[in-house]
N, C-alpha and C positions, 0 to 999 in steps of 0.2 A: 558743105557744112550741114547738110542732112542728119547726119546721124549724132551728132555732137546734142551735149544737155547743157544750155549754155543759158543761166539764172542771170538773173539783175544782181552784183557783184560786188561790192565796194572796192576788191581787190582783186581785179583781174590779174591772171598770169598771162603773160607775154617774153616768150622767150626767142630770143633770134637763134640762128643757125648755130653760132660759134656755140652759144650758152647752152644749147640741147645736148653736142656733142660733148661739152664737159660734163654735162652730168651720165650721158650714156660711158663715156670712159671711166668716171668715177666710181658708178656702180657696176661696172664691167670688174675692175680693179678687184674689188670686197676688199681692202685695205682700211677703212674707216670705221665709225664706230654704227652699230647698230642703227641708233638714232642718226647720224646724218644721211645712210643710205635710205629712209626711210625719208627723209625731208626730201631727196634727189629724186625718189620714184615718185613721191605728191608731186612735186612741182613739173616734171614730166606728164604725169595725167592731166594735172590742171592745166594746161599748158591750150591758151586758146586760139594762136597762132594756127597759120596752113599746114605747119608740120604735126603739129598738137593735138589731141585726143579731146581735150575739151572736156572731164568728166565732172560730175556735181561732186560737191564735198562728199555726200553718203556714200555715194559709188565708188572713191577713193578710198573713205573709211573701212570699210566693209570687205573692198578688194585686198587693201595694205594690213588687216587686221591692227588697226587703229583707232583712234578718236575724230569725230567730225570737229572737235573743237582742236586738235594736233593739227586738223588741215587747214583749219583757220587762221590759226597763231602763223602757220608755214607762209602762206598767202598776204597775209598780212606784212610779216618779216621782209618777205622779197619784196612786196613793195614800198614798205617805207624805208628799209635801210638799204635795199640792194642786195642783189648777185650774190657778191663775195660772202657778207654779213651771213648768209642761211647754211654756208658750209661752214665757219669757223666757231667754234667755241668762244664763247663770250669767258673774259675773266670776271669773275667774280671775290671781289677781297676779302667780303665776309665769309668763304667757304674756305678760304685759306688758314691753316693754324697758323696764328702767330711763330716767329723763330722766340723760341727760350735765352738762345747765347745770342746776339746780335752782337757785332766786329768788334765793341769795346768789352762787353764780360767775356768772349770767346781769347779775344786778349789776355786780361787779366789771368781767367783761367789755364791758359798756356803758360805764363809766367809764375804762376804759380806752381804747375808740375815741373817745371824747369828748374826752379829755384834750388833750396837747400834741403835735405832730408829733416825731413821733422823728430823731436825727441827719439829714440825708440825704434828708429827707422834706419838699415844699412844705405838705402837709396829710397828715391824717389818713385811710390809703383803706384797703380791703380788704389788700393785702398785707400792713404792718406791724400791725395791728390781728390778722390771723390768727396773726401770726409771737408777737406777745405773747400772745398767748390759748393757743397752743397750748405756752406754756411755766404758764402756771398752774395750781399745783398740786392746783385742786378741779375740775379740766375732765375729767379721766379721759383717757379716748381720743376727744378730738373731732378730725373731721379737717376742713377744712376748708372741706368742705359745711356741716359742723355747725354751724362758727362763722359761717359764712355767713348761715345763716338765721337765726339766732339775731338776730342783727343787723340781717337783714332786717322780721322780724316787731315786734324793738321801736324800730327804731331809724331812723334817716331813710334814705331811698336815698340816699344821697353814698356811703356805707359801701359796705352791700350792693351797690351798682351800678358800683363803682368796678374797674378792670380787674387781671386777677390772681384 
C-alpha cells in the first residue's frame, strides 16, 4: 500500500471483489448515462481495498474531469445508502409534470368524443371534441396537443386524425 494517497476519511470506499467487477462490467458496457459511469470510475479509484487504487478526492477530480465535491457526494452515497443506491437514479416527484387528464377527466373526455355530434357537426372530429374538452372543468390547462393525444392514445383515429 506504498503508493496509495490514503487521507483520514469519514467515507471510506471499500469494495469487495463481486462489487469491482460490476462496475468494471458496467463501465466496459457504456450503456448508461454519463453521470453514472463517472460515479463507477470514482468509486473504482476511491476504492481502498487490496484490489483498489486508493486515490485522494483531487486526484480523482482532476483525473475524471470533475468536482471534488461530485467525489464526495459519490463517497458519501455509497456509504450511507449502499452499492445499489449510486448506480440508480433517484425519483424525484417534484421534477415530474403533473398528468393534466388523470383516469376520471381522461374518461369524461373520451365520453365526450364518443358522444353525439354537436349542433353544426356531420360527426364527431377533433375540432368540437377539443372545443368541449377544453371547457372541462378537471382538464387544467390542456391545450390542444394535449387533448389530442389523449385521444389519440385511447381512442380510435377518426378523432385524433381528423383535421383541425
Amino acid at each position: 500500500m506504498a503508493g496509495k494517497e490514503i487521507a483520514v476519511k469519514k467515507h471510506v470506499v471499500r469494495l469487495s471483489a463481486e462489487e469491482r467487477a460490476k462496475l468494471t462490467d458496467f463501465i466496459g458496457s457504456g450503456k448508461r448515462s454519463a453521470q453514472f459511469l463517472t460515479k463507477a470510475r470514482i468509486l473504482l479509484k476511491a476504492d481502498v481495498s487490496n484490489a483498489g487504487e486508493g486515490w485522494s478526492d483531487g486526484k480523482i477530480a482532476e483525473a475524471l474531469d470533475t468536482s471534488v465535491a461530485n467525489v464526495e457526494r459519490t463517497r458519501r452515497q455509497l456509504v450511507e445508502e449502499g452499492f445499489e443506491a449510486v448506480l440508480i437514479r433517484k425519483y424525484n416527484p417534484k421534477c415530474a409534470r403533473p398528468r393534466i387528464f388523470d383516469g376520471a377527466a381522461e374518461a369524461k373526455l373520451i365520453a365526450l368524443a364518443c358522444g353525439p355530434a354537436p349542433a353544426g357537426y356531420a360527426q364527431m372530429d377533433s375540432v368540437p371534441a377539443r372545443r368541449k374538452g377544453r371547457r372541462t372543468e378537471d382538464r387544467g390547462k390542456a391545450s390542444d396537443n394535449t387533448i389530442g393525444r389523449t385521444l389519440k392514445k385511447t381512442f380510435s383515429n377518426r378523432i385524433s386524425n381528423s383535421n383541425g
